[in-house]
C-alpha positions as CSV (number, residue, x, y, z in Angstrom):
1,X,164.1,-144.6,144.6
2,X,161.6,-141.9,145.5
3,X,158.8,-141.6,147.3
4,X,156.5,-142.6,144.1
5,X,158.5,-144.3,142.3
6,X,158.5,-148.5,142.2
7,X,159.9,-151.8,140.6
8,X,157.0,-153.6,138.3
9,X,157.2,-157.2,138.0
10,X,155.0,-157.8,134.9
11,X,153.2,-160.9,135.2
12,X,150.5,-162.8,133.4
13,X,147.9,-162.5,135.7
14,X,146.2,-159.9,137.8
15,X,146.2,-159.1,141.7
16,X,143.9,-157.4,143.1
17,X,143.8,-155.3,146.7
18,X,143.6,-157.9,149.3
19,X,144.7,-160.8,146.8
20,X,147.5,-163.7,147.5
21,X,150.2,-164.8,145.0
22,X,152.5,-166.5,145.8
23,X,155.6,-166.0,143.0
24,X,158.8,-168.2,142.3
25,X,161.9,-165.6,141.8
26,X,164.7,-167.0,139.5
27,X,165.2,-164.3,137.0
28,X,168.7,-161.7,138.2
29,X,166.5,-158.7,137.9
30,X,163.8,-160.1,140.2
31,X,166.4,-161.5,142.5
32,X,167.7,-158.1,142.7
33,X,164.0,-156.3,143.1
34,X,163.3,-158.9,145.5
35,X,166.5,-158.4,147.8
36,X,165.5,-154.4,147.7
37,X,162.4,-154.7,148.5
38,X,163.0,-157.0,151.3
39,X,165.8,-155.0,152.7
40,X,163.9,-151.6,152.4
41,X,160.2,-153.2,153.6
42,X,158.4,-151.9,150.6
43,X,155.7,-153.6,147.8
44,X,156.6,-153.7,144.1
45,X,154.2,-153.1,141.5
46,X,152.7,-156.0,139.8
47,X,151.0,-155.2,136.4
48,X,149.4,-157.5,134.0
49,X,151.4,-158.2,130.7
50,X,150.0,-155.9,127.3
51,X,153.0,-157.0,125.5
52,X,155.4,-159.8,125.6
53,X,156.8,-162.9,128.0
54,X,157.6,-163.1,131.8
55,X,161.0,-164.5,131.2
56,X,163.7,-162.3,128.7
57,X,163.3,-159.2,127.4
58,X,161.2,-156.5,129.4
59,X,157.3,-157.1,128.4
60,X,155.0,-154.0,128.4
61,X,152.7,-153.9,131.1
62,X,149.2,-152.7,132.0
63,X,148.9,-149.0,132.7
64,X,146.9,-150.1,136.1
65,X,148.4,-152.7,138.2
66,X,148.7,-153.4,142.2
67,X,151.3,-152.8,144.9
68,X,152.0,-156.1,146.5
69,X,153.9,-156.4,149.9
70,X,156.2,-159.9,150.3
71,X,154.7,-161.2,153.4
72,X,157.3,-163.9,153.1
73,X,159.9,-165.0,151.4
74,X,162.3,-168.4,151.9
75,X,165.5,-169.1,149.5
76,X,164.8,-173.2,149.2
77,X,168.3,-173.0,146.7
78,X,170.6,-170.5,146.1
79,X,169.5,-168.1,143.2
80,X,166.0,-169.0,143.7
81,X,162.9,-166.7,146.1
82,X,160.3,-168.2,147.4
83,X,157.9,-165.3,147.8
84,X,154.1,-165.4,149.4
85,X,152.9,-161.5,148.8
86,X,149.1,-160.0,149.1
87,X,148.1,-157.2,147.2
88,X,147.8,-154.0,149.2
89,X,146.5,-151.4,146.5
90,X,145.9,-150.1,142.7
91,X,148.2,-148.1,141.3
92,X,148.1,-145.9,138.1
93,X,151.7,-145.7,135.8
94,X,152.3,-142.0,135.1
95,X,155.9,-142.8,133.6
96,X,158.2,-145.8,133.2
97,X,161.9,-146.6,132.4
98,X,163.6,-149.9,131.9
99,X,167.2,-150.5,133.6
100,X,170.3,-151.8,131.7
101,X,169.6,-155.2,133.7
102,X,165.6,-155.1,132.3
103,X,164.2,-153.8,135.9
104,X,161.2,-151.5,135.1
105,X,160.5,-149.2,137.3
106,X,157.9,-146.5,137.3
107,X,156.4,-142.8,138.5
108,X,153.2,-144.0,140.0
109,X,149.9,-142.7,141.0
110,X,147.4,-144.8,143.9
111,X,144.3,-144.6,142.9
112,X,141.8,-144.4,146.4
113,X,140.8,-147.5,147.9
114,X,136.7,-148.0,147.5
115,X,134.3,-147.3,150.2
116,X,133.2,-150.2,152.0
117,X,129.6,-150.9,150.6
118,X,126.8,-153.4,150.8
119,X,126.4,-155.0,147.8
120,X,123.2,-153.9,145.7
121,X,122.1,-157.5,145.3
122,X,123.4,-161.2,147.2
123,X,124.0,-163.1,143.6
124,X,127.6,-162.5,144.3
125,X,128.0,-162.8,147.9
126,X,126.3,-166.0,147.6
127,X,128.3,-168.0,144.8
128,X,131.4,-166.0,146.5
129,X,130.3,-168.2,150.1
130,X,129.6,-171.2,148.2
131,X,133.2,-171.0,146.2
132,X,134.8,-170.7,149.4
133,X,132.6,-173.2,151.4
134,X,133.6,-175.8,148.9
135,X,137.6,-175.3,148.1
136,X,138.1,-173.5,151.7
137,X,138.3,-170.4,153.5
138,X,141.9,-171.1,154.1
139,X,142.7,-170.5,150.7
140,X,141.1,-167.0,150.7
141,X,142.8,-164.1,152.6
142,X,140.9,-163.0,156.0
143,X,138.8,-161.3,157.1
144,X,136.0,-162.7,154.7
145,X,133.5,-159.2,154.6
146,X,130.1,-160.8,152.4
147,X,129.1,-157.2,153.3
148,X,131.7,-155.1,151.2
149,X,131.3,-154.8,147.4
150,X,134.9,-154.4,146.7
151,X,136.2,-157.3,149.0
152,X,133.8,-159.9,147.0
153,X,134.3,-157.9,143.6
154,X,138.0,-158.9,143.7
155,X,137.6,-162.3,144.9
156,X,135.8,-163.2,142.5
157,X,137.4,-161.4,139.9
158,X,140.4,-163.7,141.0
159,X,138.7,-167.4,140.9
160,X,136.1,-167.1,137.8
161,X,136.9,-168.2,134.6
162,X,137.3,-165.1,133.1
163,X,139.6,-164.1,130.2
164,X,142.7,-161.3,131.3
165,X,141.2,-158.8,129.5
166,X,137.6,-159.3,131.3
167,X,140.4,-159.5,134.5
168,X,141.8,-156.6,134.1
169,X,139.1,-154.5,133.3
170,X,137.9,-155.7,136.8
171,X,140.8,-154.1,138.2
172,X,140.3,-150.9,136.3
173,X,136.3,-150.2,137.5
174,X,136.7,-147.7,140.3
175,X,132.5,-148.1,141.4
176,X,132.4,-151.4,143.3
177,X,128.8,-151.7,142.3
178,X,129.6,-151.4,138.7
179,X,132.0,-154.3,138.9
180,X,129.5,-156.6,141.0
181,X,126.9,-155.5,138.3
182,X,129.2,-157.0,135.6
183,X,129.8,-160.1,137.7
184,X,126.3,-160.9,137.8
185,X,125.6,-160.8,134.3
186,X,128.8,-163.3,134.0
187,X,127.4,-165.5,136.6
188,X,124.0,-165.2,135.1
189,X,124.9,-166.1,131.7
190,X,126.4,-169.1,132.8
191,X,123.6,-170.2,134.8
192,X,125.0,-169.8,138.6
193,X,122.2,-171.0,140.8
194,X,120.5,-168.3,143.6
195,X,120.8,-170.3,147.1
196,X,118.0,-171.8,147.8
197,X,117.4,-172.9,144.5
């Protein structure tokens, strides 16, 4: 594998730079992803689903998706991985191809990691800090930055009920405000309280 290229694992959910997801390996391909990318020390891509299941034949995924590093893995029986993996950062598919065995693996592109920036208003940074003082900050990756746009854009892009399309389009916005901006008209429509209310 070259310097750009990487396995996708297609997936019906979304991870975002600086996300958790933890992932239950059972599938040959993925076992055989897995023991690369464990061997070699290097992320796989994960991409939303456009087309098709998780389990069988290859599904389609998202042209935009995120690299995600295993941070830890455990083999509770044999032919199963136990992974834990965080997100490290979007990527762009520029061409695919699908292995005999149903491994994608694709030509990618990064796309640039936002600028930290204060968020233009606290809406978010509040319901974010309210989120996490009620389920706990040790469910949510460290450090906690209230003060940079992206970091709360992606959090909660993770926890609010919002369809995968909305999800995914979260992913796609490269202008951190812009995706805050969208966030607060979600969490205004569906009447999130200011603190202090």
């Amino acid at each position: 594998m070259n310097e750009n290229e990487y396995y996708i694992f297609p997936l019906n959910t979304v991870l975002f730079p600086g996300g958790r997801l933890p992932l239950r390996v059972f599938e040959q391909r993925y076992m055989d992803m897995t023991k690369q990318c464990i061997a070699a020390n290097r992320p796989f891509g994960v991409c939303q689903i456009k087309e098709g299941q998780e389990v069988g034949t290859p599904a389609v995924p998202e042209t935009v998706g995120c690299l995600a590093c295993i941070t830890e893995w455990d083999m509770p029986q044999l032919g199963v991985f136990q992974l834990q993996t965080e997100g490290v950062q979007r990527f762009r598919i520029l061409s695919s191809s699908v292995a005999r065995n149903g491994l994608i693996s694709a030509h990618i592109e990064t796309m640039p990691n936002e600028d930290s920036v204060t968020p233009a208003s606290t809406l978010c940074a509040e319901v974010l800090k309210a989120i996490i003082d009620k389920v706990g900050a040790e469910h949510f990756p460290a450090p906690h930055r209230f003060d940079d746009a992206a970091w709360i854009g992606y959090r909660l892009s993770e926890i609010l009920p919002i369809d995968r399309g909305t999800r995914q389009r979260m992913l796609q916005l490269s202008d951190p405000h812009e995706r805050l901006t969208e966030l607060e008209h979600m969490l205004t429509d569906q009447g999130a309280p200011r603190a202090g209310r």
